[in-house]
Each structure stands twice: as C-alpha cells, then as structure tokens.
Backbone as CSV, one residue per row, in Angstrom:
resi,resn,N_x,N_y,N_z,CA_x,CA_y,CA_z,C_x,C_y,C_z
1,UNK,0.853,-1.205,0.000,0.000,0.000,0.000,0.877,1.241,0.000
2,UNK,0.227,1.948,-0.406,1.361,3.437,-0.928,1.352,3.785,0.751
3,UNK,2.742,4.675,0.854,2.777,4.801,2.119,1.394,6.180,2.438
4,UNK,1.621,7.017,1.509,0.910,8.317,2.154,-0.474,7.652,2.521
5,UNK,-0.963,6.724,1.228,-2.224,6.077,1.479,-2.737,5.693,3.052
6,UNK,-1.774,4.842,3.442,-1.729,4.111,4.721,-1.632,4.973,5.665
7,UNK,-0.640,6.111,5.632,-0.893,7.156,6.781,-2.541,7.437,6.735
8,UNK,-2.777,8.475,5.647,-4.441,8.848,5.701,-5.428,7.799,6.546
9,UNK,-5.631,5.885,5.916,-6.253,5.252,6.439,-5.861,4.928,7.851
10,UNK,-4.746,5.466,8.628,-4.345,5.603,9.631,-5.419,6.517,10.783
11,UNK,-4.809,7.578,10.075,-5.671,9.082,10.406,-7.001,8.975,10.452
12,UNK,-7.746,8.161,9.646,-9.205,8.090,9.273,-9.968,7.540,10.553
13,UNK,-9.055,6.263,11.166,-9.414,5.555,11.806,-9.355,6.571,13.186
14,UNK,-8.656,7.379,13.716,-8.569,8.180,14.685,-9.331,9.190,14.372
15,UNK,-9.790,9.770,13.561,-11.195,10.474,12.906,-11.922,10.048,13.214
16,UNK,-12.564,8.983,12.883,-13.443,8.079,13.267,-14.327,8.110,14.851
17,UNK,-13.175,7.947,15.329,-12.981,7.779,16.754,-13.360,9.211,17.448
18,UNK,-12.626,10.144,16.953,-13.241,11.543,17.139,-14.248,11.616,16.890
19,UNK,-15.007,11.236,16.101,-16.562,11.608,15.282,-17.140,11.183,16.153
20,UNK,-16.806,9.759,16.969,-17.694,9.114,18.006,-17.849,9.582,18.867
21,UNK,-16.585,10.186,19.565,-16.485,11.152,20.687,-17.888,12.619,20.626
22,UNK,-17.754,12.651,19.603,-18.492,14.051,19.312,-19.957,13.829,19.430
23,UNK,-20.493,12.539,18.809,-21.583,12.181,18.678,-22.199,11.551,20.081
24,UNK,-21.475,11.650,20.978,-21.776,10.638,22.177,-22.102,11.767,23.034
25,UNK,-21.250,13.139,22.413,-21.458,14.283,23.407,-22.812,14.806,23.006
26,UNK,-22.991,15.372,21.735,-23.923,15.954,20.761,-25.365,15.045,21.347
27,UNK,-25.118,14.139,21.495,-26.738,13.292,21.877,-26.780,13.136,23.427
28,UNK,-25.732,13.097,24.099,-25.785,14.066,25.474,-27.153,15.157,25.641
29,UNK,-25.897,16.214,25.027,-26.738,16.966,24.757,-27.877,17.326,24.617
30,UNK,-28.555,16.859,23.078,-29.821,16.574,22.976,-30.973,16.408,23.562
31,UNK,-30.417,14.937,24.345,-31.080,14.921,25.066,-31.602,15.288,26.718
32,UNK,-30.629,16.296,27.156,-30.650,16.911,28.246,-31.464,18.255,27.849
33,UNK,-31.373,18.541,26.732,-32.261,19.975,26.124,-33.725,19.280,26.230
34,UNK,-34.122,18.077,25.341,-35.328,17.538,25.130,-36.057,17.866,26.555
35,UNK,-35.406,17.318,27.927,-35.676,17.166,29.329,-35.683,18.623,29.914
36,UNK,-34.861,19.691,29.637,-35.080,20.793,29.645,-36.355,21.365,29.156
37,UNK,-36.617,21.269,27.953,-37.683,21.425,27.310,-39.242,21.161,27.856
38,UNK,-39.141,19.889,27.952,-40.197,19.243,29.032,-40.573,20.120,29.962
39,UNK,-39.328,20.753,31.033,-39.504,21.125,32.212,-39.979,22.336,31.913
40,UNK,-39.545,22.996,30.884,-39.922,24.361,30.851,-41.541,24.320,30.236
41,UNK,-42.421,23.300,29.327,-43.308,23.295,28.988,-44.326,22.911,29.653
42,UNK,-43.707,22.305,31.317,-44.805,22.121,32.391,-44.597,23.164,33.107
43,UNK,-43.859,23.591,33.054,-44.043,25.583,33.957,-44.915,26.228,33.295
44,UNK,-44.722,26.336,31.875,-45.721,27.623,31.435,-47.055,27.104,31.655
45,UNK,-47.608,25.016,31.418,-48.746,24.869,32.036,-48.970,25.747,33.119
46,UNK,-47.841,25.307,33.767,-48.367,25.855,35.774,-48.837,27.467,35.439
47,UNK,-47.470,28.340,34.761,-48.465,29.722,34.139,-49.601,29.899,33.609
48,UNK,-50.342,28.800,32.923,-50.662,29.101,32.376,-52.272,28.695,33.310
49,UNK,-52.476,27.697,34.089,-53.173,27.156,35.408,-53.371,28.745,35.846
50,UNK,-52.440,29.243,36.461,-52.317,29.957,37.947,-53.205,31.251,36.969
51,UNK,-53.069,31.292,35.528,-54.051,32.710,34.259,-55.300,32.061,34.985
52,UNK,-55.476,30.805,34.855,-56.860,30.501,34.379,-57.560,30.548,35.629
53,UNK,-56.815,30.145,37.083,-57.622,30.162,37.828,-58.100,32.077,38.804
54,UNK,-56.772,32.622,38.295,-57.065,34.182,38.176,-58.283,34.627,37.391
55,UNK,-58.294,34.083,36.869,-59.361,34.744,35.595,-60.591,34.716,35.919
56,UNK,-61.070,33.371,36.740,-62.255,32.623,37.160,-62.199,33.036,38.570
57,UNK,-61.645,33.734,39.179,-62.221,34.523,40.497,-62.370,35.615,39.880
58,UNK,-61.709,36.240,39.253,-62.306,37.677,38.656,-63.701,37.513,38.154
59,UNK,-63.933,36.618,37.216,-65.273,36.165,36.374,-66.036,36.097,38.014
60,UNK,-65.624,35.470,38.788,-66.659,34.682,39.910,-67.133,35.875,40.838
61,UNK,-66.084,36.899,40.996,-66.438,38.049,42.104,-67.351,39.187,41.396
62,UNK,-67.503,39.390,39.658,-68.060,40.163,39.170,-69.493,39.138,39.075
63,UNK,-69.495,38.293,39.042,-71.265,37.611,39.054,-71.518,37.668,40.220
64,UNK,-70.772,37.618,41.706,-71.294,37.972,43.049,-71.688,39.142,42.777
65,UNK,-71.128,40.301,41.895,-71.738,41.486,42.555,-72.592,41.664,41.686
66,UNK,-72.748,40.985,40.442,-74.162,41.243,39.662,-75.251,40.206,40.305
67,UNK,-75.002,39.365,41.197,-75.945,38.628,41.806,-76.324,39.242,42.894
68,UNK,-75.487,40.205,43.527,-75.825,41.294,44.484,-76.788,42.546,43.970
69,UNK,-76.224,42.914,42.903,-77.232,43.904,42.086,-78.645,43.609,42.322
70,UNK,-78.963,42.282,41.218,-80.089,41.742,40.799,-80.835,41.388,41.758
71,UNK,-80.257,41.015,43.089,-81.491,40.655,44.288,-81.910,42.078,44.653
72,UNK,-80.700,43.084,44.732,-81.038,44.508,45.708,-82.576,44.750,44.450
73,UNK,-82.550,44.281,42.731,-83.625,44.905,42.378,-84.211,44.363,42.775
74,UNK,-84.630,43.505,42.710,-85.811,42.505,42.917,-86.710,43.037,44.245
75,UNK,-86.325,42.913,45.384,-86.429,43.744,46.508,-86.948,44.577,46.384
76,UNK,-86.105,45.722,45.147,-87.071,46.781,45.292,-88.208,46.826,44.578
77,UNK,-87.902,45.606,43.630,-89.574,45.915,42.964,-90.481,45.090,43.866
78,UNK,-90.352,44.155,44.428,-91.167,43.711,45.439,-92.095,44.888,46.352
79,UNK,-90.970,45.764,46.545,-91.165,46.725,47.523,-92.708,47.386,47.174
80,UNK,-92.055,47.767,45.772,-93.131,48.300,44.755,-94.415,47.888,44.505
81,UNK,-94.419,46.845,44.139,-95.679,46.176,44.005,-96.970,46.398,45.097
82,UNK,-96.373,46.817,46.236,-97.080,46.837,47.571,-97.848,48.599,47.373
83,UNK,-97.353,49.148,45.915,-97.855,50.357,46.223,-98.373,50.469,44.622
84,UNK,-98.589,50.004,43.898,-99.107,49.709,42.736,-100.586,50.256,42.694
85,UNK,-100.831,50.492,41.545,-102.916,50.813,41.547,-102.890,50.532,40.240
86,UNK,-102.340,50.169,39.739,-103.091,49.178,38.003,-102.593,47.878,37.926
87,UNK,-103.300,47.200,37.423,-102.805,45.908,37.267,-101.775,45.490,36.058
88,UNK,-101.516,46.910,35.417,-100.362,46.991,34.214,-99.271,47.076,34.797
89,UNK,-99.477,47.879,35.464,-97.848,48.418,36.628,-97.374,47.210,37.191
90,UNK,-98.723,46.288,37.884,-98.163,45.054,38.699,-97.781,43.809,37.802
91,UNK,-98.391,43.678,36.792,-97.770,42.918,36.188,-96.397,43.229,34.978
92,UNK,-96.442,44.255,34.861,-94.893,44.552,34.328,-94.139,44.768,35.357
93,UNK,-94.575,44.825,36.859,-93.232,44.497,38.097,-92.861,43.289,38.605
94,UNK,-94.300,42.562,38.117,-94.098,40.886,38.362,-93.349,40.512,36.997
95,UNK,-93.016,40.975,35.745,-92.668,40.183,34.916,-90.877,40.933,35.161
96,UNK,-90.770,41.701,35.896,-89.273,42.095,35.942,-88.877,41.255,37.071
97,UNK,-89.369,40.929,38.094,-88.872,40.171,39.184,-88.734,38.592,38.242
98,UNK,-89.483,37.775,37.745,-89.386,36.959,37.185,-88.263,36.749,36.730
99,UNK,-88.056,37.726,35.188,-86.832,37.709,34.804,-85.580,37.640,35.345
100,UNK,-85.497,38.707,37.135,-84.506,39.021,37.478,-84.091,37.982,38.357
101,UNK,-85.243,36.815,38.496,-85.030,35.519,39.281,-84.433,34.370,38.254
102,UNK,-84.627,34.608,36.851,-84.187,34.042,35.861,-83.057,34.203,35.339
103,UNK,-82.909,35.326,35.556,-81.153,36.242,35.397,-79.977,35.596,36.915
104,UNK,-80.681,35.575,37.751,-79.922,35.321,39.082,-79.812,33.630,39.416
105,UNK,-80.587,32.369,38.823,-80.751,31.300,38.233,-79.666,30.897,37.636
106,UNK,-79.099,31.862,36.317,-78.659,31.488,35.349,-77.106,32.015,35.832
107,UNK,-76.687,32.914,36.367,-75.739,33.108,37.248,-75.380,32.715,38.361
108,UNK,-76.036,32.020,39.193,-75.827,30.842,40.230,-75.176,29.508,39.446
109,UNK,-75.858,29.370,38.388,-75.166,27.905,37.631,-73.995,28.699,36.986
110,UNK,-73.981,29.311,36.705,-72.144,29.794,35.964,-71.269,29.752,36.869
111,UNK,-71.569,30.256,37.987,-70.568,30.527,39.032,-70.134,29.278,39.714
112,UNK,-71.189,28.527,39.605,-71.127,26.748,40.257,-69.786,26.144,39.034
113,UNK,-70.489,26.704,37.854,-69.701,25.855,36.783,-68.061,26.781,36.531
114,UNK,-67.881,28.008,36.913,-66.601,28.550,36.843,-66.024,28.062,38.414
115,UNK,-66.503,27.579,39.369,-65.752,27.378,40.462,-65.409,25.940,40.332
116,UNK,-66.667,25.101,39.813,-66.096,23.358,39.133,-64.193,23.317,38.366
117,UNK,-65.011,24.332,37.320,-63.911,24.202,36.651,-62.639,24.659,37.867
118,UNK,-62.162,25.364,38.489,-61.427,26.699,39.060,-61.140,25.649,39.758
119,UNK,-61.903,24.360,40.266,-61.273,23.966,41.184,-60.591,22.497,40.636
120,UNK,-61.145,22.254,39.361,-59.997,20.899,38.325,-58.799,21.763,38.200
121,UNK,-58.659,22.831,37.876,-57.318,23.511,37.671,-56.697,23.658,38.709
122,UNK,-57.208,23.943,39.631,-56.296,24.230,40.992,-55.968,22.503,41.488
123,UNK,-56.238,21.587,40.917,-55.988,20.338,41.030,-54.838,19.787,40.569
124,UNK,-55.105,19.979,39.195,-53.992,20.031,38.216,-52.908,20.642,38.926
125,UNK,-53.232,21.802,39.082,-52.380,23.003,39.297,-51.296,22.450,40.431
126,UNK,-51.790,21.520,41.107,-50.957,21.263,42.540,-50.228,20.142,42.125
127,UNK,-50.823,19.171,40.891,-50.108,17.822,40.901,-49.074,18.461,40.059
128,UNK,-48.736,19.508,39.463,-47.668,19.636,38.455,-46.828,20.609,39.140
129,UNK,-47.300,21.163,40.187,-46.215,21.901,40.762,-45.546,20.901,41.337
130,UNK,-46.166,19.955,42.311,-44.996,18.860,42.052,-44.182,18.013,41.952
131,UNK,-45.085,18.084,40.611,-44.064,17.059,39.236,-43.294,18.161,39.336
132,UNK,-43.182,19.338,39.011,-42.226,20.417,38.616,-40.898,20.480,39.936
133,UNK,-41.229,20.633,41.423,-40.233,20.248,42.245,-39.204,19.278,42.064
134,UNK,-40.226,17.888,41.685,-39.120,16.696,41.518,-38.622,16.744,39.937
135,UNK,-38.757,17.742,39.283,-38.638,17.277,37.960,-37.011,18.346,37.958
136,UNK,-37.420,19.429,38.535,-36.488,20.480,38.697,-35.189,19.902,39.707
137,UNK,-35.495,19.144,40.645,-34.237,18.527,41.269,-33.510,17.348,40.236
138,UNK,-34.310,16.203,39.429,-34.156,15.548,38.566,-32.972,16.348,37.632
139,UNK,-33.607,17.505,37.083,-32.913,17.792,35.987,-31.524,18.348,36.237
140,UNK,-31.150,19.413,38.016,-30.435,19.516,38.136,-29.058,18.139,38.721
141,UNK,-29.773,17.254,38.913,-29.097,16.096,38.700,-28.637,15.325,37.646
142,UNK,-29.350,15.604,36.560,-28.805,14.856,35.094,-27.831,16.069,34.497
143,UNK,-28.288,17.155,34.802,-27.199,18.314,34.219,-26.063,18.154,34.922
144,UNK,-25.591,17.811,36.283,-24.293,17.485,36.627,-24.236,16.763,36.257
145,UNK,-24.543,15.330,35.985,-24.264,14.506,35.998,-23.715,14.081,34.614
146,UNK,-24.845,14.840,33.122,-24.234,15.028,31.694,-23.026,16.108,31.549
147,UNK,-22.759,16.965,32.467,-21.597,17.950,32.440,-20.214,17.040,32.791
148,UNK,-20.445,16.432,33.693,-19.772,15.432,34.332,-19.072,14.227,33.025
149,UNK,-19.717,13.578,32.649,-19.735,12.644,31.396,-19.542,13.225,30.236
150,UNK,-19.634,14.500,30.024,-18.901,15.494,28.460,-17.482,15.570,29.133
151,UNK,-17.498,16.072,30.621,-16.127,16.387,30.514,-14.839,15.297,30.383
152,UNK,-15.337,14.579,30.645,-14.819,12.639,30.819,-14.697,12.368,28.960
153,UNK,-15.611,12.596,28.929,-15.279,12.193,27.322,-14.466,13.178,26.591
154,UNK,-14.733,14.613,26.749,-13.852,16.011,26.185,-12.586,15.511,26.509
155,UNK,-11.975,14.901,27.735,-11.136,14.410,27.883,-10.004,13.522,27.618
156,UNK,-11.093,12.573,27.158,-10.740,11.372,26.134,-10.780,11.651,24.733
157,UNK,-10.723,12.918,24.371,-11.174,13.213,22.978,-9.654,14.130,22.879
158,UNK,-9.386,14.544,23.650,-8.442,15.774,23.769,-7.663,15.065,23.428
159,UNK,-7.040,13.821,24.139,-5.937,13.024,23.871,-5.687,12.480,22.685
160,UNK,-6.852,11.838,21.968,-6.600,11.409,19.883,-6.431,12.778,19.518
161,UNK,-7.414,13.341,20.091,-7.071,14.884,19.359,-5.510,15.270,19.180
162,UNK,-5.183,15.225,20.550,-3.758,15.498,20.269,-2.838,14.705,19.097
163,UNK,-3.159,13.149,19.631,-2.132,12.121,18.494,-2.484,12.186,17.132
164,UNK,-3.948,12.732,17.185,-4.688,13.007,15.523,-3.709,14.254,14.786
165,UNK,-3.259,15.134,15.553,-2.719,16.168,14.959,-0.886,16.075,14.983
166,UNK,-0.708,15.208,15.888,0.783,14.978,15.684,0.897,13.996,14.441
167,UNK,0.455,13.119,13.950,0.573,11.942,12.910,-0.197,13.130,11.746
168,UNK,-0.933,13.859,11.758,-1.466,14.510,10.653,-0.066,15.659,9.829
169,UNK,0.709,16.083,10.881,2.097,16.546,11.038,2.757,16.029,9.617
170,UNK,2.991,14.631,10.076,3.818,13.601,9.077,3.316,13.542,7.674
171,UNK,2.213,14.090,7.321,1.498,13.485,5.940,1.559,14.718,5.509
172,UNK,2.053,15.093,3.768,1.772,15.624,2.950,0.999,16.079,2.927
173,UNK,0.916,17.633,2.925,-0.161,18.486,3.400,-1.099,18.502,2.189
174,UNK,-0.727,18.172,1.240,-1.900,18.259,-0.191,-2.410,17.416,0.009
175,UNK,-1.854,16.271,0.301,-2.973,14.660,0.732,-3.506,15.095,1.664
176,UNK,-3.422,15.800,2.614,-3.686,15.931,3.596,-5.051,16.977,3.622
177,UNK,-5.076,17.817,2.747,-6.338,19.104,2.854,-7.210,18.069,1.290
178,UNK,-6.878,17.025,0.746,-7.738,16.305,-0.233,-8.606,15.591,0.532
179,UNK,-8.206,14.812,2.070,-8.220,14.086,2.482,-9.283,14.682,3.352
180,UNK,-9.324,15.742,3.880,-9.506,16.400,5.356,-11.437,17.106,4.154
181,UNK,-10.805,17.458,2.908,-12.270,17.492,2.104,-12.969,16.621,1.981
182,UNK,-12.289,15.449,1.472,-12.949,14.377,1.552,-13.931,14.073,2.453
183,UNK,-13.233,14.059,3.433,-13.909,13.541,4.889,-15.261,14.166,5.224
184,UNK,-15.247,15.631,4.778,-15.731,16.412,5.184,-17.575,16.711,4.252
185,UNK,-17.105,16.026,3.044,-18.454,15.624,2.010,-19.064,14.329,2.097
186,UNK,-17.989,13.161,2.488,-18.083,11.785,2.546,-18.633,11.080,3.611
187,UNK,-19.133,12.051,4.918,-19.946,11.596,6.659,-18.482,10.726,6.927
188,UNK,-17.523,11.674,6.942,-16.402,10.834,7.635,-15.248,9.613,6.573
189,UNK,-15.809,9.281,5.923,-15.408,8.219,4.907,-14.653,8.735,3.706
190,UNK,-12.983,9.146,3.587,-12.437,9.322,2.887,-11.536,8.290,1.897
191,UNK,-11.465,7.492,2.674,-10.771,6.433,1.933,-11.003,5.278,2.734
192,UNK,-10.984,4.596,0.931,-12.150,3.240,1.106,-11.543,2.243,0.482
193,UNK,-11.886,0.869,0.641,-10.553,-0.271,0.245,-11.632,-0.542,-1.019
194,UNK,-11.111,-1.204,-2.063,-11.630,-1.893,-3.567,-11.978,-3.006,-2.925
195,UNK,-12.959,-3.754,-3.642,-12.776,-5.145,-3.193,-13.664,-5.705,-4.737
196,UNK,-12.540,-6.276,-5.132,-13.379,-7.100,-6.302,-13.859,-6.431,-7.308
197,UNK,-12.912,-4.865,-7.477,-13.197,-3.695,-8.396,-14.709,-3.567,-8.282
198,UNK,-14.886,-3.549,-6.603,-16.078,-2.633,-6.573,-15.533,-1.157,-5.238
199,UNK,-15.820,0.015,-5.491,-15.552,1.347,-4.318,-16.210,0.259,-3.312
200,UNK,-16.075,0.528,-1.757,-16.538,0.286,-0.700,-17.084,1.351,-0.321
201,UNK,-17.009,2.558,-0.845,-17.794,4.008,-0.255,-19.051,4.200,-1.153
202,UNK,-19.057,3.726,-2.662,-19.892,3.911,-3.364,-20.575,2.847,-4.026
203,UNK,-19.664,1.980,-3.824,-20.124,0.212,-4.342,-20.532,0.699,-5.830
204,UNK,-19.466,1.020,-6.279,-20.129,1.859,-8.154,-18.783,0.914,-8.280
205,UNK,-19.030,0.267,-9.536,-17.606,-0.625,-10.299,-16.583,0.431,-10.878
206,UNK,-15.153,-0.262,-10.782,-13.961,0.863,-10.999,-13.537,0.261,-12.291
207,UNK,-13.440,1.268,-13.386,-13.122,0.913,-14.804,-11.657,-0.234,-14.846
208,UNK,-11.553,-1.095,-15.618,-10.475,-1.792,-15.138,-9.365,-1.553,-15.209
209,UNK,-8.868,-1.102,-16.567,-7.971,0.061,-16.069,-7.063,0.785,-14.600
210,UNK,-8.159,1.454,-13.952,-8.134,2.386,-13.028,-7.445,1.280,-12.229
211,UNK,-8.428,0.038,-11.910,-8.065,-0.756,-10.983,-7.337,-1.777,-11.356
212,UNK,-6.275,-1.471,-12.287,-5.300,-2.247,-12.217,-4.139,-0.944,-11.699
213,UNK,-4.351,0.367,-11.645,-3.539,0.984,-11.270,-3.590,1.595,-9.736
214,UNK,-4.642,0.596,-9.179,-4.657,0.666,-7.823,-3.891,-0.380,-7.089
215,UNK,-3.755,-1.282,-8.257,-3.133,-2.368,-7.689,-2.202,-2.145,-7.267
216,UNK,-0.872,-1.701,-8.465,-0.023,-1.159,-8.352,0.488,-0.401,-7.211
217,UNK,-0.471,0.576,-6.598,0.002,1.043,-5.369,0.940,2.314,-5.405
218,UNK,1.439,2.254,-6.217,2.242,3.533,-6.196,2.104,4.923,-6.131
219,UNK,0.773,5.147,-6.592,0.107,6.361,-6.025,-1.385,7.399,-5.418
220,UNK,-1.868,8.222,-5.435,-2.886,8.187,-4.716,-4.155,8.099,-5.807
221,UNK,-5.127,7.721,-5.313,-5.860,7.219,-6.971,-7.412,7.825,-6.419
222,UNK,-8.705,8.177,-7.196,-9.933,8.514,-6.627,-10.720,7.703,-7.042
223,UNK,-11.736,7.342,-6.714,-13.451,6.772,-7.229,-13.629,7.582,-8.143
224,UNK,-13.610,7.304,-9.429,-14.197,8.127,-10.496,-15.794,8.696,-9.948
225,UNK,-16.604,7.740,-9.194,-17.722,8.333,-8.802,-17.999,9.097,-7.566
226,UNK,-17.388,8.404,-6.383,-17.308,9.105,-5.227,-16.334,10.528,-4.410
227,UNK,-15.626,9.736,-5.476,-14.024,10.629,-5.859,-12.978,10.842,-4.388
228,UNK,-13.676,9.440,-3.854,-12.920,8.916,-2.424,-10.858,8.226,-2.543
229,UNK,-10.208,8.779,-1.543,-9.431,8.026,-1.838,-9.413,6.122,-2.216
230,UNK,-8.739,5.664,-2.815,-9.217,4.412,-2.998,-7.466,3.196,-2.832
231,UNK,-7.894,2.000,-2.206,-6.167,1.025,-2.088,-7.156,0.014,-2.372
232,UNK,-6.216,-1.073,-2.738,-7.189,-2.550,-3.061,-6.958,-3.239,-1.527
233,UNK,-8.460,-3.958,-1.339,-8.262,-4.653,-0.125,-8.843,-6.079,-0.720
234,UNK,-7.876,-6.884,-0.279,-8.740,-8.549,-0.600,-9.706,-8.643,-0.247
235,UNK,-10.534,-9.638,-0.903,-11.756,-9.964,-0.597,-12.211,-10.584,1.033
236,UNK,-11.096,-10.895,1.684,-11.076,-11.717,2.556,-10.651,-10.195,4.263
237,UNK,-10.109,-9.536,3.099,-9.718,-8.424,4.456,-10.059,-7.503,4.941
238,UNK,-10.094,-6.581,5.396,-10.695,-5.548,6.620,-9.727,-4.464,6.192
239,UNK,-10.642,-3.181,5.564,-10.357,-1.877,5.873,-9.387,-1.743,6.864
C-alpha cells in the first residue's frame, strides 16, 4: 500500500474515533435539552393554570356582585308592588322580578360551573407543581451529571485529538487538505478499500484500467464516482 495512502487510512481511523467522541457528546446533549424542554413546557402549564384560575375569580367576584345587584332589584320591585294601583304596573313588576329571578338562576349555575372548573385547575395546578419540584431537582441532577460525562469524554477526545494532529504533522499536506475534504463531504469516509473492483464508499464498479492501477500502489488514486481516496483490499480483508 502506498505509504501516504496508509498514513491517511491511519488518520481516518482516529477520525473516526473523534466523530464518536463528538456524537456521544452531541446526543448528550440533545437529550438533556429535550428534558429541559419538558420542564420548561410544564411551567408555562403551571403559568398558564395559575391565568386561568385568576381569571375565574375575577369572572366569579363580578357575578357575586351582579348577583348582588339583581337581588337589591328585585327587593325593590317587590317593595313596589305593595304600592301599585293598576294591574299593568303590577304585572310589568311581576314580569321584571321573574326575569330578574331568571337572570340570578342562570348566574348561580355559571358561578357553580366557573368554580367546578377553578377547582380541576387548581388540582392540576398542585399535581404539576410537584411534578415540577421533583422534575427540577431531577434535571439539576442529570445536568451534573451530563456535564460530568462530556467532561470525561472532552477528555478522552483531547488526547486522539492530540495524536490526531501529531501523525497529521507527518502526511503531505496536499494529501492531507484532499483528504480532510474528503472527509468532510463523505460523513467521515475518505478512503475506502476496492474489493473485487467494486468502491466500498460507493459500491459503483472501478473501470479496469483504473483498478489495475490501484493495484499497483504507487500512487494516490480517486473513485471516479465518489471521488474517495481508494487502495485494493482482498476480498477476505478488513479496511
């Protein structure tokens, strides 16, 4: 195998390894935001509870005082009636008390049905505050605990990092920025072994030609299709 070749598939493999590092952090991550997320979307419930049950004492204290209104009339037309002399007068004071017993009826059941409700929310309202206590100690426990496990791995990453860039040193810097493109279009996969004059990156057949001059070895060669570095690997062997 050409030597520069073998450095790169060297390098690739400690790439590799980096990529894993990254991806182990990155879904860390993820998923500590997802759980973040959560937490913050059962708070604004709880905000959004603590609107509703505000709202429904306001609603509830303005029908007390229109239920206060409506009796003080009533009363007074009662009052009235006692001093009446047509029977037009008394029955358009009997048909306002009616109404205003029909009006005060119909606002007794709202207020029943805004305090029903007022009081499922304030139900709710208590089981998610807390879920929200234990969810909020939870999370500040997985956040040390994922800060903890990035830095362990940042750690372990630092170190290929380092040997990734001392061995990258040694290689021909033109192979080296072909290589580093490669990588960079290919999800990591710059160079790929032949097997049986087929790419292993593109599994597209290599003109024969080409791949008799991979055989050879002597210099750096591409996938006419993938345009990956390319070395022949037996059928029997391992990248």
């Amino acid at each position: 195998m050409n030597e520069e070749i073998k450095q790169l598939t060297e390098l690739q493999v400690i790439d590799l390894e980096i990529a894993k590092f990254d991806a182990e952090i990155n879904a860390e991550k993820a998923a500590l935001t997802k759980r973040e997320k959560a937490f913050n979307e059962r708070h604004s419930l709880i905000e959004e509870l603590k609107g509703k049950i505000e709202a429904a004492e306001t609603q509830r204290r303005q029908l007390e005082a229109q239920l206060a209104d409506e009796m003080s009339r009533i009363k007074e037309r009662q009052s009235k009636m006692m001093q009446v002399q047509t029977n037009r007068e008394y029955q358009s004071l009997l048909k306002e008390i009616e109404d205003g017993k029909k009006s005060i009826k119909e606002k007794e059941e709202e207020a029943v049905r805004i305090m029903e409700a007022s009081e499922a929310n304030a139900k709710i309202l208590a089981e998610q505050e807390n879920l929200i206590k234990e969810g909020k100690k939870a999370l500040a426990q997985e956040t040390a605990q994922a800060e903890k496990h990035a830095g362990e791995v940042e750690g372990k990453k630092a170190k290929i990092v380092a040997k990734r860039n001392a061995m990258a040193k040694e290689i021909n810097s033109s192979a080296l920025r072909k290589y580093d493109m490669l990588r960079t279009r290919r999800n990591g996969k710059a160079v790929v072994g032949v097997v049986n004059g087929i790419c292993q990156g593109c599994f597209m057949s290599i003109p024969p030609q080409h791949f008799n001059d991979i055989l050879k070895g002597d210099r750096i060669l591409n996938c006419p299709t993938c345009q990956r570095i390319l070395f022949h690997r037996p059928e029997s062997g391992k990248e």
